[in-house]
Backbone as CSV, one residue per row, in Angstrom:
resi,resn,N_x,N_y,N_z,CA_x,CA_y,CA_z,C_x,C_y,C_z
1,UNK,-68.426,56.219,26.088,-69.113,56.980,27.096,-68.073,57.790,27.860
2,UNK,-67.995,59.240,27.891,-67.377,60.022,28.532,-67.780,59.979,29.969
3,UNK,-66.569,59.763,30.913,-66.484,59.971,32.236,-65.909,60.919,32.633
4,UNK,-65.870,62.225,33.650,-64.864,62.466,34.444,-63.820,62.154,35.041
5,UNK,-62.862,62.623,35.016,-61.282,62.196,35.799,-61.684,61.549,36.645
6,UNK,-62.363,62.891,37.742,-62.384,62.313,39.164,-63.080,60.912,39.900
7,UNK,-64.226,60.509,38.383,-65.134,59.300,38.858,-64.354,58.036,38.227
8,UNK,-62.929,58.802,37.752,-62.356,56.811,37.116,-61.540,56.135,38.707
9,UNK,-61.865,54.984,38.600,-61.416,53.993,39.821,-60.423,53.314,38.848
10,UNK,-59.800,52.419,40.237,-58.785,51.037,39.758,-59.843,50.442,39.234
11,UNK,-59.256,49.800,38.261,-59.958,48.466,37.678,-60.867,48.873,36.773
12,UNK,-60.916,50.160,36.514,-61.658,50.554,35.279,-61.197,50.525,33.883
13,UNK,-61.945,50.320,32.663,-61.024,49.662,30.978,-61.544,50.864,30.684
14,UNK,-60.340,51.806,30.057,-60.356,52.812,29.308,-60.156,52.442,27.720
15,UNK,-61.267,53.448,26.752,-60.976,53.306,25.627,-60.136,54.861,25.059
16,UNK,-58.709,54.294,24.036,-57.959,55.326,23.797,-57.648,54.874,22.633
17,UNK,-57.521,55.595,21.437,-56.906,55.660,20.254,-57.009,54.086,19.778
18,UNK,-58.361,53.535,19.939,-58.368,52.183,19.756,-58.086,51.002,20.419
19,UNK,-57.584,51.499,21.383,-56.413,50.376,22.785,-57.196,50.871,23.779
20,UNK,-57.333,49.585,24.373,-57.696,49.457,25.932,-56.801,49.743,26.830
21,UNK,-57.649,50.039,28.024,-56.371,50.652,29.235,-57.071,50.308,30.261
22,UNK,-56.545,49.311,31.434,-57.042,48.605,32.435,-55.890,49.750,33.393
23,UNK,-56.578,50.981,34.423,-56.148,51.568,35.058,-55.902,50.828,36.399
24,UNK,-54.641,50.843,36.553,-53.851,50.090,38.005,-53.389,50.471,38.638
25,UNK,-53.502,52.106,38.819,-53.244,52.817,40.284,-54.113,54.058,39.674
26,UNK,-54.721,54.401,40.803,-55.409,55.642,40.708,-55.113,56.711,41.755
27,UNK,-54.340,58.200,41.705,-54.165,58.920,42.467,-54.285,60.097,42.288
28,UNK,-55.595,61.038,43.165,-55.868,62.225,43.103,-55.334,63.222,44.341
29,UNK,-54.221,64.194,44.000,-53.985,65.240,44.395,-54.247,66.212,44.695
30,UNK,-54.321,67.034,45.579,-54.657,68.869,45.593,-53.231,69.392,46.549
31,UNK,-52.580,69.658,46.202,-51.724,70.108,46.549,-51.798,71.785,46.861
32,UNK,-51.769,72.118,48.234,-52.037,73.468,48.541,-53.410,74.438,48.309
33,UNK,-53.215,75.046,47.988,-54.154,75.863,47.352,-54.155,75.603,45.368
34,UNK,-53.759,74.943,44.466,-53.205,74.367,43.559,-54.713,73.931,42.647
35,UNK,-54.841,73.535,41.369,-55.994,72.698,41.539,-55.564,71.151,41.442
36,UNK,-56.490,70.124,40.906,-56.464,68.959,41.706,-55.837,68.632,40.083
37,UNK,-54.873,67.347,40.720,-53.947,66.470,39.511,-54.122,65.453,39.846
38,UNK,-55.099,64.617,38.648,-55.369,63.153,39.196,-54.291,62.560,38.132
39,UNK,-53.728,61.660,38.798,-52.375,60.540,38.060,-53.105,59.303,37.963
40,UNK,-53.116,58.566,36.792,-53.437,57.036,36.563,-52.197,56.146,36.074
41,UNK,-52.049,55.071,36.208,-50.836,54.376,35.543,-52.403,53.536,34.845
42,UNK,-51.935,53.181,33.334,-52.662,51.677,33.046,-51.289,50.762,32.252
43,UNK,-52.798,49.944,31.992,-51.596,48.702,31.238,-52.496,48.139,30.314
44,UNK,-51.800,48.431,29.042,-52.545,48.379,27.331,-53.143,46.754,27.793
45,UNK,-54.087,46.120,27.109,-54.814,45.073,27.224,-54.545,44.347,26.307
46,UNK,-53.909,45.193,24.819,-53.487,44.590,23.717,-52.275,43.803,23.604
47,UNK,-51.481,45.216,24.200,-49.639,45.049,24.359,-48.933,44.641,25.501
48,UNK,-49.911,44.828,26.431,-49.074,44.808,28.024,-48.533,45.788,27.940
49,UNK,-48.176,46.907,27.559,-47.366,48.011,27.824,-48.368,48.910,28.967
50,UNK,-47.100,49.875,29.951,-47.829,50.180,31.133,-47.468,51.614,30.511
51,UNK,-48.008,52.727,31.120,-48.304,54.244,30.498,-48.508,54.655,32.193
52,UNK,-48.312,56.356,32.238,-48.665,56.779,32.908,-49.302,58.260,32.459
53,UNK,-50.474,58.944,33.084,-50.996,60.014,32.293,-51.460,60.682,33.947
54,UNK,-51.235,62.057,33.428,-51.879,63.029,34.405,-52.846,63.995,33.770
55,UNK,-54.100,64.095,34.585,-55.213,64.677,33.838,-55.750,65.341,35.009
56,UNK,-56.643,66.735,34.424,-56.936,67.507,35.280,-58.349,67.132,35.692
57,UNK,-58.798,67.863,36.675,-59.953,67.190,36.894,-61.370,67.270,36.255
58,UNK,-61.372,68.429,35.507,-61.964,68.495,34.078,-62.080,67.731,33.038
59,UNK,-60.957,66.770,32.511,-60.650,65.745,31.801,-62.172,64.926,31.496
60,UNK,-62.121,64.436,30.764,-63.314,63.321,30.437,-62.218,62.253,30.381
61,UNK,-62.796,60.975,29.885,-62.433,59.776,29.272,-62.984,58.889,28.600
62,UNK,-63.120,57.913,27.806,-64.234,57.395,27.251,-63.337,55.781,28.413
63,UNK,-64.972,55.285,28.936,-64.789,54.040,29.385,-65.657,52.962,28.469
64,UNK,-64.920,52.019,28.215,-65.392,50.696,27.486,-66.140,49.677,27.586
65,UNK,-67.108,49.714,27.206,-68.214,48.375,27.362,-67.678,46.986,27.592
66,UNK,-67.695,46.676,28.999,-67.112,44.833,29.008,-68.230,44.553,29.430
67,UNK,-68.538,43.080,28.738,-69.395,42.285,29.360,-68.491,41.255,30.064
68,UNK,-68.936,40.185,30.552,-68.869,39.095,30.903,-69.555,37.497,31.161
69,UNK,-69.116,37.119,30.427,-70.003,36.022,30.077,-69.508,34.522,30.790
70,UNK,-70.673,33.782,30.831,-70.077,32.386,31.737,-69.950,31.352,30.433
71,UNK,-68.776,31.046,30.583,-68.066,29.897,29.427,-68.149,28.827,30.406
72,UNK,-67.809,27.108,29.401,-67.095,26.025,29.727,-66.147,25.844,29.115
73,UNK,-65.490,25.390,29.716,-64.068,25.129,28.965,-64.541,24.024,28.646
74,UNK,-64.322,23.447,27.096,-64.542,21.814,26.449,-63.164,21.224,26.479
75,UNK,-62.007,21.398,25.705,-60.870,20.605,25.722,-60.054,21.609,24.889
76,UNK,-58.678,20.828,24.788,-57.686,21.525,24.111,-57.575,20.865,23.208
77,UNK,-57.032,21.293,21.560,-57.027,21.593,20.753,-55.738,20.819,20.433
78,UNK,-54.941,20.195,18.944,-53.664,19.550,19.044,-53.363,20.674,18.644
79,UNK,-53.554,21.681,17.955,-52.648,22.902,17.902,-52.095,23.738,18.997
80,UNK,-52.702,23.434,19.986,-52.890,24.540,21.669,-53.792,25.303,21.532
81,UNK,-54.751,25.433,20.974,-55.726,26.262,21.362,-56.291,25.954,22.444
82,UNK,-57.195,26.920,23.132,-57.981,26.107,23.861,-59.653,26.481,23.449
83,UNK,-60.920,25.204,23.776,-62.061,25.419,23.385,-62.857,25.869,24.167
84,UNK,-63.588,27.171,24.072,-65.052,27.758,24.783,-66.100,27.469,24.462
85,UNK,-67.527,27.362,25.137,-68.365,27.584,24.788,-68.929,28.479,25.354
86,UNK,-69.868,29.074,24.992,-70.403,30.156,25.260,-71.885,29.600,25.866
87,UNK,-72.156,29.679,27.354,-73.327,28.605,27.885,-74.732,29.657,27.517
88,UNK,-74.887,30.799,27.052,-76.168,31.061,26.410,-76.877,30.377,25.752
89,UNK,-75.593,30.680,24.387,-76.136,30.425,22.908,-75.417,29.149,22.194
90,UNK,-74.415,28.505,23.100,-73.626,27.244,22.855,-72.745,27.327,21.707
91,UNK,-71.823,28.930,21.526,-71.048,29.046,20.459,-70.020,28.511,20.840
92,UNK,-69.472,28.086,19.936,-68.174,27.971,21.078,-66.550,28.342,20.192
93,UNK,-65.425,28.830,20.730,-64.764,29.541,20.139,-63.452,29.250,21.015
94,UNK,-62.160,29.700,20.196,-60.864,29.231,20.486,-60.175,30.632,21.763
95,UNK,-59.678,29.791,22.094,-58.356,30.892,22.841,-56.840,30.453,22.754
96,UNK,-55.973,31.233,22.239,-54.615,30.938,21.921,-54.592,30.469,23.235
97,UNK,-53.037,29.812,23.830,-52.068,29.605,24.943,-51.793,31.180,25.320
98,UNK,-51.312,31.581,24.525,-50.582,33.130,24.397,-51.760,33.888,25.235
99,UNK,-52.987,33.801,25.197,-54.291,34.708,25.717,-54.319,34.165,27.213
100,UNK,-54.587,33.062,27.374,-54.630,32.538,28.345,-54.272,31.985,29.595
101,UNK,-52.634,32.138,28.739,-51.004,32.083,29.356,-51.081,30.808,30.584
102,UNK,-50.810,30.908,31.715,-50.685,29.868,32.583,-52.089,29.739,33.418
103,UNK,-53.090,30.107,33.413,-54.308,30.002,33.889,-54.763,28.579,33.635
104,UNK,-54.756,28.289,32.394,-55.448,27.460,32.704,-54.966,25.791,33.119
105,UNK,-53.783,25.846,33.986,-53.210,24.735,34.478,-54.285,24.730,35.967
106,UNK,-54.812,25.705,36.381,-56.151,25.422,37.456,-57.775,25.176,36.626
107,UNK,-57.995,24.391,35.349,-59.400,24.589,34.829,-58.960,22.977,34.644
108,UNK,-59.879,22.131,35.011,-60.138,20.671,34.727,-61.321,21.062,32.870
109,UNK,-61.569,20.070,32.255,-62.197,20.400,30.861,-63.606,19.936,32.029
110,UNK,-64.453,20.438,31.105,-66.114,20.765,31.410,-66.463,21.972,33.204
111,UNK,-65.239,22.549,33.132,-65.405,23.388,34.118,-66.106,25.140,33.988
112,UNK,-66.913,25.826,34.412,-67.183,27.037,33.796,-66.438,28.251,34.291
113,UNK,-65.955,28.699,33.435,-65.326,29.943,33.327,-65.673,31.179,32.621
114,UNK,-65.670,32.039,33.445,-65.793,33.531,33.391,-65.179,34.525,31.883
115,UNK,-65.043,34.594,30.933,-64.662,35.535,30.225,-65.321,36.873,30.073
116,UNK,-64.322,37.659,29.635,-64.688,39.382,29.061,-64.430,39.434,28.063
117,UNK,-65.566,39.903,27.556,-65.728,40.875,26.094,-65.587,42.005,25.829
118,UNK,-64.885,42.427,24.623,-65.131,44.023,24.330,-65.383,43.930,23.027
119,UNK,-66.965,44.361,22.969,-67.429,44.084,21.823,-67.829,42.333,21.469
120,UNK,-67.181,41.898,20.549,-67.182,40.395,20.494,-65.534,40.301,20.361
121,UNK,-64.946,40.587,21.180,-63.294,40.256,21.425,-63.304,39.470,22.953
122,UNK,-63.028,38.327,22.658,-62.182,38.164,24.332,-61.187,39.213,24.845
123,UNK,-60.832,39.825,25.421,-60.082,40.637,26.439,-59.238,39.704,28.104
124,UNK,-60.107,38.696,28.398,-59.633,37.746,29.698,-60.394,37.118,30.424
125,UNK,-59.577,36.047,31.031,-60.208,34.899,31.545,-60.058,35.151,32.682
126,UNK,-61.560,35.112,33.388,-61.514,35.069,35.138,-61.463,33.690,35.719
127,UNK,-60.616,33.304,36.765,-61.212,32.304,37.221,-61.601,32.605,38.548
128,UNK,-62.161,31.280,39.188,-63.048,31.466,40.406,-61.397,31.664,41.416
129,UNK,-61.733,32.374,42.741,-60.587,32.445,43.630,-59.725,31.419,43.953
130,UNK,-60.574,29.800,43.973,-59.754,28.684,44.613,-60.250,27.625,43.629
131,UNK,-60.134,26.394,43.239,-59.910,25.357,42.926,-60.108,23.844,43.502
132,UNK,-60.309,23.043,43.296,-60.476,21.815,44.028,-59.921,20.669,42.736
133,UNK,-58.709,20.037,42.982,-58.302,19.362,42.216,-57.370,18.235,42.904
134,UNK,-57.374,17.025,41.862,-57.134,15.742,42.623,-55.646,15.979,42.436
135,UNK,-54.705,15.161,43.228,-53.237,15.074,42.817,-52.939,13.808,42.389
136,UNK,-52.001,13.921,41.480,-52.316,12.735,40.611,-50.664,12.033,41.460
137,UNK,-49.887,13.093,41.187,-48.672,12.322,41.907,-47.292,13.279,42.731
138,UNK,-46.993,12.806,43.936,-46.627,13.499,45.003,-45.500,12.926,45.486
139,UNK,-44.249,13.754,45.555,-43.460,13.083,46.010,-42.979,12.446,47.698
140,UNK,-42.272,11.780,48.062,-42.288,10.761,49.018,-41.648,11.957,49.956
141,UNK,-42.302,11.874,51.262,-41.839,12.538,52.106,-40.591,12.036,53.055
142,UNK,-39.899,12.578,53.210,-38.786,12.373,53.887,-38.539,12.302,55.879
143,UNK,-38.373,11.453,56.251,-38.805,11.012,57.627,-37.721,11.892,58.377
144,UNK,-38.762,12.258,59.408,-37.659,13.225,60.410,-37.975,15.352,59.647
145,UNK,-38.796,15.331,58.967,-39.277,16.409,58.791,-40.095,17.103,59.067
146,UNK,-40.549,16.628,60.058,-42.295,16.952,60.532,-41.806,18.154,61.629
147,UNK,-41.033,18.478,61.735,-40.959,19.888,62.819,-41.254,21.003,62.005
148,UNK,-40.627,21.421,61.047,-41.013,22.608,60.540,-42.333,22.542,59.298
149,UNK,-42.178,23.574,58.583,-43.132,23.864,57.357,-42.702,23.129,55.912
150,UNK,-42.412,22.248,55.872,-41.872,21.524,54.850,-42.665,20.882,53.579
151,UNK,-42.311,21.479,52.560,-43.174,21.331,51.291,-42.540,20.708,50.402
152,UNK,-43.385,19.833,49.639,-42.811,19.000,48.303,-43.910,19.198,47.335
153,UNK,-43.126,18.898,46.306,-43.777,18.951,45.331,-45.026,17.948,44.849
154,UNK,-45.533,18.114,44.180,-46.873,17.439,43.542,-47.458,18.063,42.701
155,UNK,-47.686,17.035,41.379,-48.711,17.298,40.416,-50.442,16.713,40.508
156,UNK,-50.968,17.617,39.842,-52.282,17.369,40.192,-52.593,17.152,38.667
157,UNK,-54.123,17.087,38.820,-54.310,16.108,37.372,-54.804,17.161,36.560
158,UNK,-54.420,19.000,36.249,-54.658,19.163,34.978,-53.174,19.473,34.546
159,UNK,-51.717,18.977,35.653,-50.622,18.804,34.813,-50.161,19.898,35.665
160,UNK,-50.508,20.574,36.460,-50.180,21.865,37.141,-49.434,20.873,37.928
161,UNK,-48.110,21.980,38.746,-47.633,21.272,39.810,-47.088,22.535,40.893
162,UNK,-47.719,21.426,41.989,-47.527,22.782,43.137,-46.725,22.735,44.436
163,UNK,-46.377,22.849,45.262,-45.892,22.690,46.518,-47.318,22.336,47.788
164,UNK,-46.956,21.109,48.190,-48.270,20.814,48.913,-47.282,20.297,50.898
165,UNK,-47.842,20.186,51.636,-47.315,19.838,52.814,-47.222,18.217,52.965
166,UNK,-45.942,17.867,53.700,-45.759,16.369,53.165,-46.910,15.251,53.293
167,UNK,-47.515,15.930,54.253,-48.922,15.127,54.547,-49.702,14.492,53.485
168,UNK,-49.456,15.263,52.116,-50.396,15.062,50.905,-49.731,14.136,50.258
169,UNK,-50.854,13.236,49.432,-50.334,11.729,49.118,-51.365,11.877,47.709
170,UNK,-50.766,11.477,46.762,-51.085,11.007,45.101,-53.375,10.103,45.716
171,UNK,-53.731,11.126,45.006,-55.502,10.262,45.386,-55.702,11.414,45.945
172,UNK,-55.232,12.420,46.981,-55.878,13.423,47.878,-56.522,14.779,46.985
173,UNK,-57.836,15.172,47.125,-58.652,16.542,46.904,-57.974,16.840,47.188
174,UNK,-57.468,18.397,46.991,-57.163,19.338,47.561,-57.666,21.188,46.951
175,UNK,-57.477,21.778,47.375,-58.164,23.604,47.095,-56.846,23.832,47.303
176,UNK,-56.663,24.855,46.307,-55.354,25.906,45.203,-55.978,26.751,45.203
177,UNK,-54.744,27.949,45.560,-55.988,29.246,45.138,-55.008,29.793,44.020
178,UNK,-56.339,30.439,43.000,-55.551,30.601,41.831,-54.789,31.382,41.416
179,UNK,-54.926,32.716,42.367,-53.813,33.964,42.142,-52.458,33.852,42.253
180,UNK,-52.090,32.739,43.243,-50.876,32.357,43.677,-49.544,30.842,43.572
181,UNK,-51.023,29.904,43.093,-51.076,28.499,43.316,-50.531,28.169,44.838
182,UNK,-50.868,28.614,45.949,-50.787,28.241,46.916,-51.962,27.243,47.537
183,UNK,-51.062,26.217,48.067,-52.010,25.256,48.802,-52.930,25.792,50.327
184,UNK,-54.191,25.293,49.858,-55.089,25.987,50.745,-55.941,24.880,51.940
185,UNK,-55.302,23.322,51.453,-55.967,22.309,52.279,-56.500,21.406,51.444
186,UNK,-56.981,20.330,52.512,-57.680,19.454,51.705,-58.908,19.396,51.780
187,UNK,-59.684,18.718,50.802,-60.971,18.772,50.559,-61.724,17.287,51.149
188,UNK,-62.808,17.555,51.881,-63.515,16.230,52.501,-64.132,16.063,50.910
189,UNK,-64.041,14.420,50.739,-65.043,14.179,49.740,-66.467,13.464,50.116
């Protein structure tokens, strides 16, 4: 589907010469009396490679059909894969490590997660903003530290490990948010 220059936003998936293009800065110009030079940077979806293109405001583009669909994650795989299902139609289908990269150290198994399609391709895994996960084990806080902001470490139980405030003890809920793995508190159960 052909778009205009001027109507592409951030966060829009361009289709080009077969490769996707997730545009990550969008900037339109008019300089003087001049006509208008809109600049996009993207970043291939295939390769990770980042591009930059300047197009006039005449330009078309073809933008790409994503869906998004609500998965569960079932378990991992002894190869590393990891397992989807697809909660429609109950297909359920693999995702390398490599696709999925460090995400999913915030997904406990039977949790639902967000994927995109292009076409019938995964393209990426959304997760929800924050998390709620138990800590499985936390190290011993050190006495006489309680004046400042002082963080230790702790693992939580899908193996992730994060910096939590000494307060937090091995048994405690707690909310991670997932963009950052920053500790966000604890959770009343």
């Amino acid at each position: 589907m052909g778009v205009r220059s001027v109507d592409l936003r951030k966060g829009t998936v361009l289709e080009k010469d077969g490769d996707l293009l997730l545009i990550t800065e969008y900037t339109h110009k008019t300089p003087g009396n001049l006509r208008a030079i809109i600049q996009i940077k993207t970043k291939s979806l295939t390769t990770g490679q980042s591009n930059t293109m300047r197009l006039s405001s005449s330009d078309t583009m073809d933008v790409a059909f994503l869906e998004r669909r609500k998965t569960e994650y079932l378990y991992r795989e002894s190869n590393g894969d990891y397992i989807f299902m697809n909660s429609d139609d109950y297909e359920q289908f693999p995702l390398s490590t490599e696709f999925v990269g460090d995400k999913m150290g915030y997904v406990k198994e039977n949790t639902e997660v967000e994927v995109t399609f292009h076409e019938s391709t995964p393209i990426g895994v959304a997760l929800p903003n924050t998390v709620n996960l138990r800590v499985v084990e936390a190290e011993q806080a050190v006495k006489g530290n309680t004046a400042t902001n002082v963080r230790k470490g702790a693992t939580l139980e899908t193996g992730l490990e994060v910096k939590v405030p000494i307060h937090v003890v091995a048994g405690d809920l707690i909310k991670i948010n997932t963009e950052d793995g920053e500790f966000q508190g604890r959770v009343k159960e």
